[in-house]
C-alpha positions as CSV (number, residue, x, y, z in Angstrom):
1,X,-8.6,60.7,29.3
2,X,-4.8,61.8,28.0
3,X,-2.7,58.8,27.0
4,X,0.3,59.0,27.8
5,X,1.4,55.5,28.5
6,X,4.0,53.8,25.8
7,X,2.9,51.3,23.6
8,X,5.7,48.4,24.4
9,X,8.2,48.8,27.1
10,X,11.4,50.1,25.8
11,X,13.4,46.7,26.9
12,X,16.0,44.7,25.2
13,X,15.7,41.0,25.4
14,X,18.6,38.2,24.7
15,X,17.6,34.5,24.2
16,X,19.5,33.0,26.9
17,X,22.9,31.3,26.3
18,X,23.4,27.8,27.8
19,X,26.5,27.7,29.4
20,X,29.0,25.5,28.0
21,X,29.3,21.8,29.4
22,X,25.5,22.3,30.4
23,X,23.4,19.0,29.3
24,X,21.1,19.9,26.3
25,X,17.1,19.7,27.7
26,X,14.9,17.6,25.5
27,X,11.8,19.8,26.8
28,X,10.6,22.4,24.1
29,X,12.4,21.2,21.4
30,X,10.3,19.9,17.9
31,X,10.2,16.5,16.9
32,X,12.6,17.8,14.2
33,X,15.0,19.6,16.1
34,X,15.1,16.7,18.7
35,X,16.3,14.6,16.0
36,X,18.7,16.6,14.8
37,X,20.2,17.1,18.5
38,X,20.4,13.2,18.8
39,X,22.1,13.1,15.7
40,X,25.0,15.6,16.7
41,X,25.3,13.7,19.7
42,X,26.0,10.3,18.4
43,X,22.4,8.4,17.3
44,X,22.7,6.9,14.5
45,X,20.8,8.7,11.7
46,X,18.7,5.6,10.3
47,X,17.8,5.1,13.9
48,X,17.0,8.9,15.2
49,X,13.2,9.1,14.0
50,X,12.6,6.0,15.5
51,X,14.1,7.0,19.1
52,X,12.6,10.6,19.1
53,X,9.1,8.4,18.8
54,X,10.6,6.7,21.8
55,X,11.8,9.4,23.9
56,X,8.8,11.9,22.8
57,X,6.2,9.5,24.2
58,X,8.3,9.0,27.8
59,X,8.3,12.8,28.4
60,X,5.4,14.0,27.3
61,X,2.6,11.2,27.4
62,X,4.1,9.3,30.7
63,X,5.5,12.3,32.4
64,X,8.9,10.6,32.6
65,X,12.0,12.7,34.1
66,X,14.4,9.8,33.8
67,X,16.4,8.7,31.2
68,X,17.0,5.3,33.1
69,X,13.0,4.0,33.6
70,X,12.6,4.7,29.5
71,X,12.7,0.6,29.5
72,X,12.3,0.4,26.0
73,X,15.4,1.8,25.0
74,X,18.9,0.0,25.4
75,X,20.8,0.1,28.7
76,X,23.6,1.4,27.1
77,X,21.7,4.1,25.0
78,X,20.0,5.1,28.3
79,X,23.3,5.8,29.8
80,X,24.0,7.6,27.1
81,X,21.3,10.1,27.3
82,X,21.7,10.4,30.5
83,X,25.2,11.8,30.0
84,X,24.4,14.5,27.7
85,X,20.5,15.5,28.1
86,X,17.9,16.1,30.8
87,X,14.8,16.9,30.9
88,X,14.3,19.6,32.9
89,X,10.9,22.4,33.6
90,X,10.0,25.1,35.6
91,X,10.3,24.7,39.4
92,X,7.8,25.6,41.8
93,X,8.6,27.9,43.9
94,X,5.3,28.0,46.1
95,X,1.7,27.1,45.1
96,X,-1.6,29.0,46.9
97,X,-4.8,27.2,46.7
98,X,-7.6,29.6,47.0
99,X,-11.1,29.1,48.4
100,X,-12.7,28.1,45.6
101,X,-10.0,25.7,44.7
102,X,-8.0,27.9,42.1
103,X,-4.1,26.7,42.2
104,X,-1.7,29.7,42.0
105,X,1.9,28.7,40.9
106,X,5.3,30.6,41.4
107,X,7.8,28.8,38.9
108,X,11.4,29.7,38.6
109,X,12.9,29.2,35.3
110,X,16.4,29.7,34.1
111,X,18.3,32.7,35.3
112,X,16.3,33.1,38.6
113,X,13.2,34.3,36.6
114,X,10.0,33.6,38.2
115,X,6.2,33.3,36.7
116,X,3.0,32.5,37.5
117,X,0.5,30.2,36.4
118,X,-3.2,29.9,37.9
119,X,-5.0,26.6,37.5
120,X,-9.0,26.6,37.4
121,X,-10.8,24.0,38.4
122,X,-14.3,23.9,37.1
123,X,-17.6,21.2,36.8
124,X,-16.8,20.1,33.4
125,X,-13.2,21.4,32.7
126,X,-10.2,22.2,34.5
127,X,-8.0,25.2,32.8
128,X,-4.4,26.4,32.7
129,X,-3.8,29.7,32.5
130,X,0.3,29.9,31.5
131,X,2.4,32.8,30.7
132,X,4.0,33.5,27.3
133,X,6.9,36.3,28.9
134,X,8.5,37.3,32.3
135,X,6.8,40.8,33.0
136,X,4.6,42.0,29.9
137,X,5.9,44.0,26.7
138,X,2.6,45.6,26.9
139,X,1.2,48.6,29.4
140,X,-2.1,47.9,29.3
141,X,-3.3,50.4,32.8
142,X,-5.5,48.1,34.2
143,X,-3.6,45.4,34.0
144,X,-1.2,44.6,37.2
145,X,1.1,42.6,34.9
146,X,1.2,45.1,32.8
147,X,3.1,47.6,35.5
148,X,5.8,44.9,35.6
149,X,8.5,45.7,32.7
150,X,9.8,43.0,30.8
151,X,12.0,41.0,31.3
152,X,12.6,38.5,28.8
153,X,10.4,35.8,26.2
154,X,10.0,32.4,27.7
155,X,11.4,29.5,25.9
156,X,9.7,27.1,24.3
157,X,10.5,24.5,27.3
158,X,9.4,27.0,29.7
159,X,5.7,27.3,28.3
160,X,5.1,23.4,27.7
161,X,6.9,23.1,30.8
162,X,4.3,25.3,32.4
163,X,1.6,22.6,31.8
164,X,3.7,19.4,32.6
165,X,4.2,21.0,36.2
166,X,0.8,21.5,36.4
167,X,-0.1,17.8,35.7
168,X,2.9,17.0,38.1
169,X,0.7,18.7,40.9
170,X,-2.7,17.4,39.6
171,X,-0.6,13.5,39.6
172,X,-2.5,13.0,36.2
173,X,0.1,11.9,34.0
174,X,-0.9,8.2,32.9
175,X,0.4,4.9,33.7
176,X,2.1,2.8,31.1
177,X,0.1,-0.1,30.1
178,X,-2.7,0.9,32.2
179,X,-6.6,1.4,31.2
180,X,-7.2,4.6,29.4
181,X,-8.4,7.2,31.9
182,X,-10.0,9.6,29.1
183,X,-10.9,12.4,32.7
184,X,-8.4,15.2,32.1
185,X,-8.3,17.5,35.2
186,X,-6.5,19.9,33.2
187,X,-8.7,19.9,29.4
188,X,-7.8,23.8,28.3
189,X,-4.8,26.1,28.0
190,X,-5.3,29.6,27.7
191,X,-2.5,31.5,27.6
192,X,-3.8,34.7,29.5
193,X,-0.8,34.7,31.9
194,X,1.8,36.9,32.0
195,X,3.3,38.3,28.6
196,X,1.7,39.4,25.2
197,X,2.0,35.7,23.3
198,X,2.2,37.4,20.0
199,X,5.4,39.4,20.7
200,X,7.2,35.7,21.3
201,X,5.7,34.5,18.8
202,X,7.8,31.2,17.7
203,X,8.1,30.3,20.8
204,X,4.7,30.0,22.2
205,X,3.7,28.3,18.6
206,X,6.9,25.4,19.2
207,X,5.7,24.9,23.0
208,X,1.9,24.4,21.7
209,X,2.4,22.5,18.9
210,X,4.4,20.0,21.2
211,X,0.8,20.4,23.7
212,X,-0.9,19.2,20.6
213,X,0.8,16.1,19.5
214,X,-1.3,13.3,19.9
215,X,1.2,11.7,20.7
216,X,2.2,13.2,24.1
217,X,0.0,15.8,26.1
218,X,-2.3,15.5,23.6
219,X,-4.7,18.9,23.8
220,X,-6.9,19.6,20.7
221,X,-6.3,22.8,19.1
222,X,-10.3,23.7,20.1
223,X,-8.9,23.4,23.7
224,X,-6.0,26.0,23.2
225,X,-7.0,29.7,23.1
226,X,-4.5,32.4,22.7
227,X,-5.5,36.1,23.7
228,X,-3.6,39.2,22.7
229,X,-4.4,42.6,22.7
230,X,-3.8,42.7,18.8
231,X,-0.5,42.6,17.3
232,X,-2.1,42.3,14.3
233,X,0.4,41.3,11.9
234,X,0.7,37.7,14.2
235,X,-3.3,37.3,14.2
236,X,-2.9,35.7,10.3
237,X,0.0,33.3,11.3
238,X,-1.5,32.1,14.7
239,X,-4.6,30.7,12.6
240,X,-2.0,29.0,9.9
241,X,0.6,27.9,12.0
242,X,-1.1,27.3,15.8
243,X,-5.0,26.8,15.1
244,X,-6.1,27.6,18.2
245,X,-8.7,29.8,19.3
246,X,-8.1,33.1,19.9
247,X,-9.2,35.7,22.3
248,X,-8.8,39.5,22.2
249,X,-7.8,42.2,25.1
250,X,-10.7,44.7,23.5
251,X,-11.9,46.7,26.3
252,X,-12.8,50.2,24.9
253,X,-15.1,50.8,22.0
254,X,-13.2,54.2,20.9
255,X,-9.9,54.9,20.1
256,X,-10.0,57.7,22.3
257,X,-10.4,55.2,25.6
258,X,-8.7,52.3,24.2
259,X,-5.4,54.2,23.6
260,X,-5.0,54.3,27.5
261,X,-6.4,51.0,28.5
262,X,-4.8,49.0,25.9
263,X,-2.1,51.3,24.4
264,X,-0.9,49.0,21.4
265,X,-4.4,50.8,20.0
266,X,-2.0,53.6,18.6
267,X,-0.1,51.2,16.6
268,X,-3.2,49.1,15.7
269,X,-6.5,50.6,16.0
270,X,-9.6,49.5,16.5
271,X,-10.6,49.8,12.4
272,X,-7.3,47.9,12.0
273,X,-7.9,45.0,14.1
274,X,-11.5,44.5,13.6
275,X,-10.3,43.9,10.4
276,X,-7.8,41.3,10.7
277,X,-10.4,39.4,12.6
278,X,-12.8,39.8,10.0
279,X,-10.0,37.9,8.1
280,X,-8.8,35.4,10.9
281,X,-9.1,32.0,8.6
282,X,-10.2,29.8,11.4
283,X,-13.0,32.2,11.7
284,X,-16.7,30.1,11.8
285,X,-20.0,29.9,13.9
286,X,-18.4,27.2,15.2
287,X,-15.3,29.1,16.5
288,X,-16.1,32.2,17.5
289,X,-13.2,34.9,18.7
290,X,-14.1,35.5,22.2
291,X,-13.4,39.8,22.8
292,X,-12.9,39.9,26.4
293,X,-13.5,43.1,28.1
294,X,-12.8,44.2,31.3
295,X,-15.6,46.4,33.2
296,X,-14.4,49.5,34.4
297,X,-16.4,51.9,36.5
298,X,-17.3,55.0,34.2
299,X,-14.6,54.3,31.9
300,X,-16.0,52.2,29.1
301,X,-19.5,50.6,30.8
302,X,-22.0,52.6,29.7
303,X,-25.0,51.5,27.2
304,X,-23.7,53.4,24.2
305,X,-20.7,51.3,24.9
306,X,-22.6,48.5,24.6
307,X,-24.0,49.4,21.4
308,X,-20.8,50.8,19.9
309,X,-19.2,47.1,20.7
310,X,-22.3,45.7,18.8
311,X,-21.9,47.7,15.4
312,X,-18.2,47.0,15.6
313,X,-18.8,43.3,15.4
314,X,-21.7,43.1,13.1
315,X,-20.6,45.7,10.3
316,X,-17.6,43.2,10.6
317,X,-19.8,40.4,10.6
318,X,-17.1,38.6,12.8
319,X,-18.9,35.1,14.8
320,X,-17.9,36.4,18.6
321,X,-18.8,36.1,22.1
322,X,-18.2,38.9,24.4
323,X,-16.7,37.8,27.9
324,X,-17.6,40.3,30.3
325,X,-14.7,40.5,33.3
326,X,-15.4,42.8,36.4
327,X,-12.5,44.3,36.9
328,X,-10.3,42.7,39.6
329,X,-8.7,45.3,41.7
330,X,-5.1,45.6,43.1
331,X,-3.0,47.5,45.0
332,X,-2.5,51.1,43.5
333,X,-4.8,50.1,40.6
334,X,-6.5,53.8,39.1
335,X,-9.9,52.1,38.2
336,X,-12.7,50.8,39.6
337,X,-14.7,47.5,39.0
338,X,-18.4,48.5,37.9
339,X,-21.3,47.6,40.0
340,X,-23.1,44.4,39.3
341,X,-26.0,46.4,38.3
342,X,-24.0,48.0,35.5
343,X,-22.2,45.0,34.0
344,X,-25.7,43.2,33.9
345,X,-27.3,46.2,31.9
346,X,-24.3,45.8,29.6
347,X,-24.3,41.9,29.6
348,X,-28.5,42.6,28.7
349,X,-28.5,44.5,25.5
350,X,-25.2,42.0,24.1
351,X,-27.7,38.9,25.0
352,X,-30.7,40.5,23.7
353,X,-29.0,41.6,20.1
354,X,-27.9,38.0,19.8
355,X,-24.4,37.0,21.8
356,X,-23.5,35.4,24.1
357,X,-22.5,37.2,27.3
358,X,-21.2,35.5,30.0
359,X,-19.7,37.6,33.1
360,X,-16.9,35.8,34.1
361,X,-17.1,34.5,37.2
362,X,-13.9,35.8,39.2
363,X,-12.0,33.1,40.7
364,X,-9.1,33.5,42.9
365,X,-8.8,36.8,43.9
366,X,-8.0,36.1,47.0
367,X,-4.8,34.7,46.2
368,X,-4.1,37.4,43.3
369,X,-4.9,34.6,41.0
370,X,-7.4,36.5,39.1
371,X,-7.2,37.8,35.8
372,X,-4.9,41.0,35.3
373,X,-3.7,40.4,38.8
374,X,-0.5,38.3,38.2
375,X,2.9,39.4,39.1
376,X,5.6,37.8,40.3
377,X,6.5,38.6,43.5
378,X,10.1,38.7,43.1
379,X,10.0,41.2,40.0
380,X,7.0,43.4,42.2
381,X,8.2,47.2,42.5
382,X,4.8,48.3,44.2
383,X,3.8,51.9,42.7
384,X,1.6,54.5,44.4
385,X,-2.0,54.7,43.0
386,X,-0.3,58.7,41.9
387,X,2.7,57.1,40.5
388,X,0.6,54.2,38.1
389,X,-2.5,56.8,37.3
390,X,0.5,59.7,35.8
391,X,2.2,57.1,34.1
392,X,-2.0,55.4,32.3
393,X,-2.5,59.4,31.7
394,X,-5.5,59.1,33.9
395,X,-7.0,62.4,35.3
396,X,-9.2,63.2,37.6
């Protein structure tokens, strides 16, 4: 293998302007920063704390859109809001259900942009898969995201706003004054969607700390897990500031392989980011960092693989389970998923040294829900298989 593929896409992006005379959107901002906005818009300051409380719990624990049904607040105050603030999140531009009941989303967000987000309904949890970027800073070349440049980071309202469309769809939002209904159809976020969350860093922590609040959405932090493909100087923070889990885009066992599957490797290698996870804080039996790798036909599946993955993890004494992911083919993709035979060989010696090994059950693939198979279709400039395999430095 010769890398030749670039570590982050050379691409500029600006943070969005709101064009002037635009309301303000209450969606993505803190508790603090709402507060502040109400302020410079006329709410008195001994009463702003109180009506953030107010308005907090309307849009993010009842799923309320308008100003006029939040009955607890004056009429006049209402209209008043109403005037100069919406509440505004992604819009769906289409939604696929697959076979196996996966949910594909299409949202358009400001500027025309457009995302997806895969829903995944299982027996005892249903997940949310939501993107962190339009396109992906990264080129990871198995990855069909990855061949999709980037665009721009998605504001904090636009990654909430990716799970209160999703409990839009699933109608779960509860009813004021009505019995708790403690069933969540949509439990877990993982932000595995499009984008490398660690490159919009702020962002994604605002939008997840507002998921968090127990006093809207409401998610535990043991229900969040963020995966990147090690921008290591982030790892740190997203323990101290987020709290989540986290997951990490390992894939390769050298530096040799992963420097074309996961190019950031040449920034960060694997000695480098083995031991920032060593020193992830949140790190404990009880939280283990999940390394996800993707099973690629005579690339990086092979027993001494196996092993090599093993002594990486124990000589860094690092609590982890390994989540095996057959490889999820698309259009002009240069790889190929392993055989079943293979990944269970793999999956074998992990188990029988100790870790857990779960292959991960592909869902949605037939509606390009799958994992590393997002792309939206309007930003989709399909390559030849020639075209993506010179640009991943893959020979044959």
């Amino acid at each position: 293998m010769t890398a030749s593929a670039p570590i982050t896409q050379d691409v500029l992006t600006l943070p969005r302007k709101v064009p002037e005379g635009d309301k303000i959107n209450l969606v993505g901002l803190t508790r603090d920063r709402m507060r502040e906005v109400l302020i410079e818009n006329g709410t008195p300051e001994k009463q702003a704390k109180m009506r953030v409380g107010q308005i907090w719990q309307w849009i993010y624990q009842w799923g309320v859109r308008d100003f006029a049904s939040m009955t607890n607040l004056a009429k006049g105050y209402r209209a008043q809001l109403e005037e100069l603030f919406e509440i505004r999140i992604p819009e769906v531009v289409s939604k696929q259900v697959s076979t196996d009941g996966t949910r594909k989303y299409l949202v358009r967000i400001a500027g025309g942009h457009e995302v997806e987000v895969v829903y995944i309904p299982e027996d005892d949890r249903g997940t949310l898969c939501i993107s962190s970027q339009v396109g992906c800073t990264l080129t990871c070349t198995f990855c069909h995201t990855g061949t999709q440049k980037l665009v721009r980071n998605l504001t904090p309202a636009e990654i909430v706003g990716q799970v209160m469309m999703a409990r839009d769809d699933l109608d779960e939002w509860p009813t004021p004054g009505a019995p708790k209904d403690e069933t969540r159809l949509l439990s877990n976020i993982v932000l595995m969607g499009m984008g490398e969350p660690l490159y919009n860093f702020d962002n994604v922590r605002d939008a997840m700390k507002i998921a968090m609040d127990p006093e809207g959405i409401s998610l535990s932090r043991r229900r969040i897990t963020l995966s990147t493909s090690g921008v290591v100087p982030e790892i740190a923070r997203t323990a101290q500031e987020i709290g989540c889990l986290l997951a990490i885009s390992f894939h390769a066992t050298t530096d040799e392989v992963r420097d074309v599957l996961v190019p950031i490797n040449k920034r960060w290698n694997i000695e480098t980011l083995l031991q920032a996870l060593a020193d992830y804080p949140k790190v404990s039996n009880s939280e283990r960092i999940t390394f996800e790798y993707v099973m690629l036909d005579g690339v990086n599946d092979s027993d001494e693989d196996a092993h090599r993955l093993l002594d990486h993890i124990k000589s860094h004494k690092i609590p982890a389970k390994i989540n095996l992911i057959p490889f999820n083919e698309w259009p002009g993709a240069p790889y190929k998923r392993s055989s079943n035979n293979r990944i269970r060989a793999f999956a074998n010696i992990i188990y029988q040294a100790g870790y857990a090994s779960p292959i991960r059950k592909t869902r949605g693939d037939d509606i390009m829900a799958a994992c590393g198979q997002l792309k939206s279709a309007t930003e989709r400039a399909r390559k030849s298989r020639r075209q993506i395999e010179a640009e991943a430095g893959v020979t044959k």
